[in-house]
ZAMAR-20629 format. One line per 2 residues: number of its first residue (from 1); their letters; for each residue y, x, z of N, C-alpha, C. Coordinates in steps of 0.1 Angstrom, whole numbers, plus 5000, padded with zeros to 4 digits. Layout:
% ZAMAR-20629
NUM = A = Y X Z Y X Z Y X Z  ...
% end
This chain:
% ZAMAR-20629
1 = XX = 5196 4740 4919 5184 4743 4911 5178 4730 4906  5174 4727 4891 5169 4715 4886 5152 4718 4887
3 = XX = 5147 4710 4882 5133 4707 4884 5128 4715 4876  5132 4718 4864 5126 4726 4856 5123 4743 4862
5 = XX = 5137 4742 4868 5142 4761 4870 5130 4758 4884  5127 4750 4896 5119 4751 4904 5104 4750 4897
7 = XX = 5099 4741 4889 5090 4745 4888 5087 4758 4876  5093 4764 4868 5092 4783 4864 5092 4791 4876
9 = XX = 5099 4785 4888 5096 4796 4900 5091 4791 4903  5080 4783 4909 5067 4780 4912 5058 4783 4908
11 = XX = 5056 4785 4891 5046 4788 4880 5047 4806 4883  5055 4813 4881 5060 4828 4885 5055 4831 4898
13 = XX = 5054 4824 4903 5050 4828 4917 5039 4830 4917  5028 4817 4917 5018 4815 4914 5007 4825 4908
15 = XX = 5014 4829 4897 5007 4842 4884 5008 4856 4897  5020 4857 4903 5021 4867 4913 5008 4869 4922
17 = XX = 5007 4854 4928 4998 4859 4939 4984 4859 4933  4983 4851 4922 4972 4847 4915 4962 4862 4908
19 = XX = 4969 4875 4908 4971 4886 4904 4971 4896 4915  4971 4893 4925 4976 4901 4935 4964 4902 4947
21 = XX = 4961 4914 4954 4949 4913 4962 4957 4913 4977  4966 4915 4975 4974 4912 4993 4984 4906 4988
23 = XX = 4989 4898 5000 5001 4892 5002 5010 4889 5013  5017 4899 5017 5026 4901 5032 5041 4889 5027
25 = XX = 5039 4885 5045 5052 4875 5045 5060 4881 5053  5075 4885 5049 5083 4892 5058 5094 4882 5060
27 = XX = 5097 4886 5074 5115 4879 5079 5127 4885 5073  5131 4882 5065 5147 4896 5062 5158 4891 5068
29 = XX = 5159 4880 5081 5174 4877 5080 5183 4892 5086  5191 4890 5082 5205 4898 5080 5200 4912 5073
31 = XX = 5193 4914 5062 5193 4928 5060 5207 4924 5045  5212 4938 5045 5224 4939 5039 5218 4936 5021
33 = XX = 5226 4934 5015 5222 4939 4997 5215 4952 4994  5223 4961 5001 5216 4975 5000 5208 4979 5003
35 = XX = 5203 4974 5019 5188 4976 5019 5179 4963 5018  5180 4954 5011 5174 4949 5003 5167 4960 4992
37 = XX = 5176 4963 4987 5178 4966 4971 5163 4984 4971  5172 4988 4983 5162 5002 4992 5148 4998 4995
39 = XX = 5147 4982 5002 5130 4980 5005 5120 4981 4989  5131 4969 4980 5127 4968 4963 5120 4984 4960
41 = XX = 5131 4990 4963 5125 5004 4953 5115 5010 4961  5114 5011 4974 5104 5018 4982 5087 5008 4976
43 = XX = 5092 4993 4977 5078 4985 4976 5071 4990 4960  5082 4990 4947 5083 4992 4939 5075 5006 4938
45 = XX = 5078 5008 4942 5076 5031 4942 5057 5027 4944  5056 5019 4956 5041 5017 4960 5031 5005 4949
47 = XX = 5041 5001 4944 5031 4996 4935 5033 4980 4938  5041 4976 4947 5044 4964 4949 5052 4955 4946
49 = XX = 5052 4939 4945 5062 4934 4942 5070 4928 4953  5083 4922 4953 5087 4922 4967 5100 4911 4960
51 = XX = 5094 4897 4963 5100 4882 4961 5111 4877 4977  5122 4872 4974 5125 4863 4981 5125 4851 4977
53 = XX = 5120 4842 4982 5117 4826 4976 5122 4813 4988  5123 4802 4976 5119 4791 4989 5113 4790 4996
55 = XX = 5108 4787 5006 5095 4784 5012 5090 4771 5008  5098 4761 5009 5084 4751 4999 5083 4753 4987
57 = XX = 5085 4759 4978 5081 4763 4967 5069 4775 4964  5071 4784 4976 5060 4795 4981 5051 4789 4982
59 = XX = 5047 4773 4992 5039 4770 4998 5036 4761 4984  5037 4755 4977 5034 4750 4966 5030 4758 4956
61 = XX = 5037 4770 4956 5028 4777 4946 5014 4788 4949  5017 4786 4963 5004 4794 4969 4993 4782 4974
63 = XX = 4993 4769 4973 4980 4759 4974 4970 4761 4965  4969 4773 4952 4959 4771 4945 4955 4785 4944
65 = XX = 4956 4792 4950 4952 4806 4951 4946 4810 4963  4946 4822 4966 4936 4827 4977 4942 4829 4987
67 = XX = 4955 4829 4986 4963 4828 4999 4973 4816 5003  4965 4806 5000 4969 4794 5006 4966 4790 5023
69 = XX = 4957 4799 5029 4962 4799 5040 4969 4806 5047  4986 4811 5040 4993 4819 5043 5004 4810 5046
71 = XX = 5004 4798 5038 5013 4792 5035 5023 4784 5047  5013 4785 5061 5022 4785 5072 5033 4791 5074
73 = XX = 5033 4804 5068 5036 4816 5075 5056 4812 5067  5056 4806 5060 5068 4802 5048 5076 4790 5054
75 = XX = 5083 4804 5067 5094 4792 5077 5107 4805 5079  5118 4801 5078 5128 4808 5079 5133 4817 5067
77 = XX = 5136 4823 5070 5143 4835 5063 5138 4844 5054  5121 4839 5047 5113 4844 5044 5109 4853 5032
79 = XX = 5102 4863 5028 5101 4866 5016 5088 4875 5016  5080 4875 5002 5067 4877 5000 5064 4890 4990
81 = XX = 5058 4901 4996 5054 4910 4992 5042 4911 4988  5036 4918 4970 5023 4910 4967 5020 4923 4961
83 = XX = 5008 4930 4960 5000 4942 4955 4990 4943 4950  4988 4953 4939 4964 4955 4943 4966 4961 4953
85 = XX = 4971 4972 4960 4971 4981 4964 4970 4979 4983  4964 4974 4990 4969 4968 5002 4971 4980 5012
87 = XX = 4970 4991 5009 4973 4999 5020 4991 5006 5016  4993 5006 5005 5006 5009 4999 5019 5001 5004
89 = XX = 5014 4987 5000 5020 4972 4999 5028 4977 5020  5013 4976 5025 5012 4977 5044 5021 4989 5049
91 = XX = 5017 5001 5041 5027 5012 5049 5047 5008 5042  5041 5008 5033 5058 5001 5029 5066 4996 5037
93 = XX = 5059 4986 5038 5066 4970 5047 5063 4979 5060  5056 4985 5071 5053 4991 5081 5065 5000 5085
95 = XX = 5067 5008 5078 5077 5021 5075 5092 5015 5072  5091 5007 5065 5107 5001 5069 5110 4993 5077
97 = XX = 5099 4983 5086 5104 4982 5097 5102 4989 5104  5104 5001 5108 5103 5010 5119 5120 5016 5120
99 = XX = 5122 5016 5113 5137 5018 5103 5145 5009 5106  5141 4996 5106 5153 4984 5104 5150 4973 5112
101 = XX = 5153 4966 5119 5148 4959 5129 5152 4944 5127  5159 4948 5113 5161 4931 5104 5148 4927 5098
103 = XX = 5140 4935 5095 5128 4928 5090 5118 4928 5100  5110 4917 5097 5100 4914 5107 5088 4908 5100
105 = XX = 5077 4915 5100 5066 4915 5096 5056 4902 5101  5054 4891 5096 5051 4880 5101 5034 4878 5099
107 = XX = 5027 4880 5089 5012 4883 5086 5013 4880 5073  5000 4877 5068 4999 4875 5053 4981 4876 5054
109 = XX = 4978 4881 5035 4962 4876 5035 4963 4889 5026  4942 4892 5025 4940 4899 5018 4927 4896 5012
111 = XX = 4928 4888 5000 4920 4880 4997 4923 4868 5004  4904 4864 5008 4904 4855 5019 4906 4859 5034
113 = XX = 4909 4871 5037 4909 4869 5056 4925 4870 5052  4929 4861 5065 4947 4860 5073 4946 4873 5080
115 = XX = 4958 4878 5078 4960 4887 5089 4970 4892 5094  4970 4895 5108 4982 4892 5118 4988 4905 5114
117 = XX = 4996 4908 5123 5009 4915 5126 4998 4929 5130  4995 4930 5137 4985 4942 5141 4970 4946 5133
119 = XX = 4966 4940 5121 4963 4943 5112 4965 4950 5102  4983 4941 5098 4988 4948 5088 4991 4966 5093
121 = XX = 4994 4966 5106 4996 4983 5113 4983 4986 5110  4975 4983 5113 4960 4988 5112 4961 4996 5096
123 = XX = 4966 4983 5087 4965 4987 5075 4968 4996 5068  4982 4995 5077 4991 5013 5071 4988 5022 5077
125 = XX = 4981 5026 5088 4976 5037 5091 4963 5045 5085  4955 5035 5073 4947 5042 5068 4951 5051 5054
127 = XX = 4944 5056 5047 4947 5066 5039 4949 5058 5026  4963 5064 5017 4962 5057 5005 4948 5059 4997
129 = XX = 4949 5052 4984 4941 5050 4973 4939 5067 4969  4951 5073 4967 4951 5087 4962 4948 5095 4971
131 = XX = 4952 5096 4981 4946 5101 4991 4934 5107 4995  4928 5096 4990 4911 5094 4994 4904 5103 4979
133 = XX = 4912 5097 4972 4906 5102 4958 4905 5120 4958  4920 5125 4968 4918 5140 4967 4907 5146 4979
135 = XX = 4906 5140 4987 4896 5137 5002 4878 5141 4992  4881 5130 4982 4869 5138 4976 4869 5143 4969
137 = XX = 4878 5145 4963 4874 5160 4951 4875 5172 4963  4885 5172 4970 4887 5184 4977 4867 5188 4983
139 = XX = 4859 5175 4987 4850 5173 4995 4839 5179 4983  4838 5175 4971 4833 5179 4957 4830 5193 4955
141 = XX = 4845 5197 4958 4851 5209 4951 4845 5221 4966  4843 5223 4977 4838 5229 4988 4828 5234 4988
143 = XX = 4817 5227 4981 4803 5231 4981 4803 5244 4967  4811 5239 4958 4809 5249 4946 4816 5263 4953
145 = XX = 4828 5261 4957 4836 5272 4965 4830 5282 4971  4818 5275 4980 4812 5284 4990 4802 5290 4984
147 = XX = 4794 5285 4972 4787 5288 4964 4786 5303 4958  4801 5302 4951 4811 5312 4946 4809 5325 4954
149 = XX = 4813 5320 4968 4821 5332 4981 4807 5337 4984  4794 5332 4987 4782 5333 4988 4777 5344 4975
151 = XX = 4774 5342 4963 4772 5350 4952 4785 5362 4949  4796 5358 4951 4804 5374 4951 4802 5380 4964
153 = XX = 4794 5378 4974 4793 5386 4981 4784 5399 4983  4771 5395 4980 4767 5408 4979 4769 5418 4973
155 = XX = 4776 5414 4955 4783 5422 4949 4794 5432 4954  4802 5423 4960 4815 5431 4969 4809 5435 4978
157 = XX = 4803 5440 4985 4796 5443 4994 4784 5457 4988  4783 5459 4977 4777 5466 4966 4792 5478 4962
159 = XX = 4798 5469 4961 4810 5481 4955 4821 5485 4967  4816 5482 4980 4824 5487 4992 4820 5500 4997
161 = XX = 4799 5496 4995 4796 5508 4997 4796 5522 4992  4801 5517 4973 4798 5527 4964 4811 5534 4969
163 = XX = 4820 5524 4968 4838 5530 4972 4836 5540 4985  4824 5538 4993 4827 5543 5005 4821 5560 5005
165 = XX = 4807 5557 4998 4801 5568 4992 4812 5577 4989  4818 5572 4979 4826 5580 4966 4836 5588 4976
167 = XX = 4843 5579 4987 4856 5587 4997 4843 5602 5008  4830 5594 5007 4824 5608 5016 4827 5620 5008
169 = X = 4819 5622 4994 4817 5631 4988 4829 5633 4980
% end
């Protein structure tokens, strides 16, 4: 790789994290092509991007961004998963390693806080973005419901007894 082609993937990177509100560092040695290819589409599906890189090149292009103190984490086998979405990004990466025991979830940042290995679980155990969004309409939508069930009732309750009348006589 020449100087030029390293620094476009430096600059590429950079715009990544530069864009990005989380940033998970994963281990992948020995995962096959295929599930490589399976995590891409799963991260992808979530809304994520999902880089393997150099690591001094990671760490060079992550010194001007907000997750420059991640940049320890860019030893080995490494590769970087970047999102808005940090609870998507978290169950992703969480859910395939439960699956594969080639990847290994190392920490990463969100924003400015680092966060470990048991954060990132913390992370994916909360509720997506959409999730929440139906949490409240569903929460919205209850009070009108009961409202409803409340005012058709004494009406139905009006034509039970007419119905009931009508079967006396």
């Amino acid at each position: 790789m020449n100087r030029a082609d390293k620094q476009a993937l430096i600059e590429e990177t950079n715009a990544k994290l530069k864009k990005a509100e989380i940033a998970l560092v994963v281990h992948n040695n020995g995962l096959t092509v295929a599930q490589m290819t399976q995590l891409r589409i799963k991260l992808r599906e979530a809304g994520a991007e999902f880089k393997v890189s150099k690591n001094r090149l990671a760490k060079i292009a992550a010194k001007d961004t907000a997750f420059a103190q991640i940049a320890d984490l860019f030893k080995g086998p490494a590769a970087i998963a970047t999102s808005k979405d940090p609870v998507s990004v978290a169950k992703g990466l969480v859910d395939f390693a439960k699956t594969n025991d080639k990847l290994v979830i190392i920490g990463g940042a969100y924003g400015a806080q680092k966060l470990a290995v048991k954060d990132i679980e913390a992370l994916s155990k909360l509720p997506s973005l959409n999730e929440l969004r139906a949490k409240i309409v569903g929460m919205l939508m209850t009070p009108a419901t009961r409202i409803a069930c409340v005012l058709q009732a004494p009406g139905g309750q009006v034509a039970r007894v007419i119905a009931a009348k009508a079967k006396k006589d």
